[in-house]
C-alpha positions as CSV (number, residue, x, y, z in Angstrom):
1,X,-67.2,8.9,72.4
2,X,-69.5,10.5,69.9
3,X,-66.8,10.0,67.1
4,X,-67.9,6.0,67.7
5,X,-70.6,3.5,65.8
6,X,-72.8,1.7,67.5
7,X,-70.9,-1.6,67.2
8,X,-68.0,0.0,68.8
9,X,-69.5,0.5,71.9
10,X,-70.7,-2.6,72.0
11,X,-67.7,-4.1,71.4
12,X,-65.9,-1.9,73.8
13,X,-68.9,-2.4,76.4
14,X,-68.5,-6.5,76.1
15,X,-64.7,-5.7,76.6
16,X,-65.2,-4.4,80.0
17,X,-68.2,-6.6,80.9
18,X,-67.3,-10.0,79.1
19,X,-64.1,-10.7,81.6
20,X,-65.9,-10.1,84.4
21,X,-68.8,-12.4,83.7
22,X,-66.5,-15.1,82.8
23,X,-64.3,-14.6,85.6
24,X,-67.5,-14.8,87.7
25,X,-68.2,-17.8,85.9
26,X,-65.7,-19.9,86.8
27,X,-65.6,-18.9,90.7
28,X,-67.9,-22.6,91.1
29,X,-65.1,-24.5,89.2
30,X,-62.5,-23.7,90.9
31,X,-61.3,-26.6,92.7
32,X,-62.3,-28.7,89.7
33,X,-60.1,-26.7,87.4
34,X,-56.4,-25.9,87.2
35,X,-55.3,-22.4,87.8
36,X,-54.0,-22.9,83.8
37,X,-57.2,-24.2,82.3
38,X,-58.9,-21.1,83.8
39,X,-56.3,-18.7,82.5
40,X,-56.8,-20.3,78.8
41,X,-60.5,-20.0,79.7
42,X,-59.8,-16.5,80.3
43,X,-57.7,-15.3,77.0
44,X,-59.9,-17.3,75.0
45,X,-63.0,-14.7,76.2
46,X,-60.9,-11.7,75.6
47,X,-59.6,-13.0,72.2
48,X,-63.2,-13.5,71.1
49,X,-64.1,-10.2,72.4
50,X,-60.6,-8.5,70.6
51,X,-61.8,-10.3,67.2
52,X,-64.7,-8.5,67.1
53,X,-63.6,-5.3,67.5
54,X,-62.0,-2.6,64.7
């Protein structure tokens, strides 16, 4: 992992972490939300998290 800048560990960092925390996020919501609003909740995190990387 020495080969990689600083902004690719980040990104790869938020790529493990980012799911996670929104995952964890929506645990409260969960009767209030449909199991496919929380999916699109979901992809829409790891999309953001994809567009920033290389």
């Amino acid at each position: 992992m020495s080969g990689y800048r600083f902004h690719d560990r980040a990104v790869l960092l938020a790529a493990l972490v980012v799911p996670f925390i929104v995952a964890l996020a929506l645990v409260p919501f969960r009767t209030d939300l449909s199991a496919t609003n929380e999916a699109l909740i979901m992809v829409v995190a790891v999309v953001a998290v994809a567009a920033l990387g290389t």
